[in-house]
C-alpha positions in Angstrom: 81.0 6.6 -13.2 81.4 3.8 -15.5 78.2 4.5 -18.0 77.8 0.5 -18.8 79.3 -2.7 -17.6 79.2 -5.2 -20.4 79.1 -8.9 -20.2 79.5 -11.3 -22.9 77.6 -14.0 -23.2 79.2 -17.7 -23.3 77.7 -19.8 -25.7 76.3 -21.5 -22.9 74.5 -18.6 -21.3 73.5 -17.2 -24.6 71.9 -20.2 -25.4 70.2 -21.2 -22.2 68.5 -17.7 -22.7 67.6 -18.3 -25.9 65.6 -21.6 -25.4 64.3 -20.7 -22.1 63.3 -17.4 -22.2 61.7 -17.3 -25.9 64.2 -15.4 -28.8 64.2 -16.9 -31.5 67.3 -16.2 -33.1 71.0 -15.1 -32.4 71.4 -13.3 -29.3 73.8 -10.1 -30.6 74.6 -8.5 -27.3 74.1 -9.0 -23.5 74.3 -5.7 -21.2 74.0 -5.2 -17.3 72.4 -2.4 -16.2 74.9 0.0 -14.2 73.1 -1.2 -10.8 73.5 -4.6 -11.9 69.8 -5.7 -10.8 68.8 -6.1 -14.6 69.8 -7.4 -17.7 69.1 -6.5 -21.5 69.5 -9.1 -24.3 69.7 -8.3 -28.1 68.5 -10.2 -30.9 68.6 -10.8 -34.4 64.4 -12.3 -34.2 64.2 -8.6 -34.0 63.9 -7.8 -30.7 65.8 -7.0 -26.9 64.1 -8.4 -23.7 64.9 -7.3 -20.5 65.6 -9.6 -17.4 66.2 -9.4 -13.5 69.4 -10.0 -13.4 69.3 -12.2 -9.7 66.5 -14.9 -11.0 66.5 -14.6 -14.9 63.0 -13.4 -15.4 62.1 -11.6 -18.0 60.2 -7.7 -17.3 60.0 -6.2 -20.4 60.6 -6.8 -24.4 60.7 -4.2 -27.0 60.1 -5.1 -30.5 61.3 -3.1 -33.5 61.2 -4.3 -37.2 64.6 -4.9 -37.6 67.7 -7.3 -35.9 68.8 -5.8 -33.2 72.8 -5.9 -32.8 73.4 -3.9 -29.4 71.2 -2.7 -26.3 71.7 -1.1 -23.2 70.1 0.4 -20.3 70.0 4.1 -19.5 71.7 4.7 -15.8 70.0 8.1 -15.9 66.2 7.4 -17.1 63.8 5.0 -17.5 64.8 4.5 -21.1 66.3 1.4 -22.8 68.7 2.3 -26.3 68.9 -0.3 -29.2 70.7 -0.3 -32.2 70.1 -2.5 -35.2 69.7 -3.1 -38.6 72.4 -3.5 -40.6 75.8 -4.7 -39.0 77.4 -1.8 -37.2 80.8 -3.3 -38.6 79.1 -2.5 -42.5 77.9 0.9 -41.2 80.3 3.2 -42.5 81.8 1.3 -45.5 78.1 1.4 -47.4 76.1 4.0 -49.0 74.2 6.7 -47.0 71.4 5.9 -48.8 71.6 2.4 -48.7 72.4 2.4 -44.6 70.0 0.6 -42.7 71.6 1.0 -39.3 69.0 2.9 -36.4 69.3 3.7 -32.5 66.0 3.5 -31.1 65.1 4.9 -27.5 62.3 3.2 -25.4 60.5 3.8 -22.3 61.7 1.3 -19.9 58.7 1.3 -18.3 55.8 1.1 -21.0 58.1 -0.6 -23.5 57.2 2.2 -25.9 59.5 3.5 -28.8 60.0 7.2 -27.9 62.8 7.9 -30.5 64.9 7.5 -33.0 67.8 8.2 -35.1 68.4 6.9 -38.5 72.1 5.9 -39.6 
């Protein structure tokens, strides 16, 4: 199996999603599910919104207190992953203690963080 099939968004896309269906900032990342029935954006207005990938309407967002660079959808559980914070690219040139960079599980479902790891 191929665990994710990404798809990069033309500017186009990107921001037809953005004024239509409500982020507010840069959209970081655009990920099909492994099904291919939904989609999961993610933002720097700090958040990742999930969409039906036939008609463009949006299910689900999760909201975390940070940008979020990168999200995808689990093809085993009900889970959604995000990562965000600092740049992933500044991730391992900076400080540990100054790292901001976190992966963040959430239930697909209930849109409720479940877990975390800190970078």
């Amino acid at each position: 199996y191929a665990a994710f099939t990404p798809l990069r968004a033309s500017s186009r896309l990107s921001s037809g999603i953005n004024a239509e269906y409500g982020h507010d900032n840069l959209i970081k990342d655009l990920q099909l599910s492994k099904d291919r029935t939904m989609l999961v954006t993610a933002s720097k207005d700090t958040t990742a919104k999930l969409f039906d990938a036939k008609d463009f309407k949006q299910l689900k967002s999760f909201k975390t207190d940070r940008p979020v660079n990168s999200a995808a959808v689990s093809p085993l559980k009900h889970h959604i992953l995000l990562g965000g914070g600092q740049e992933a690219m500044e991730v391992t040139t900076s400080h540990t203690k100054s790292g901001k960079f976190e992966a963040r599980f959430f239930h697909l479902i209930f849109e409720e963080e479940i877990g975390r790891v800190k970078g």
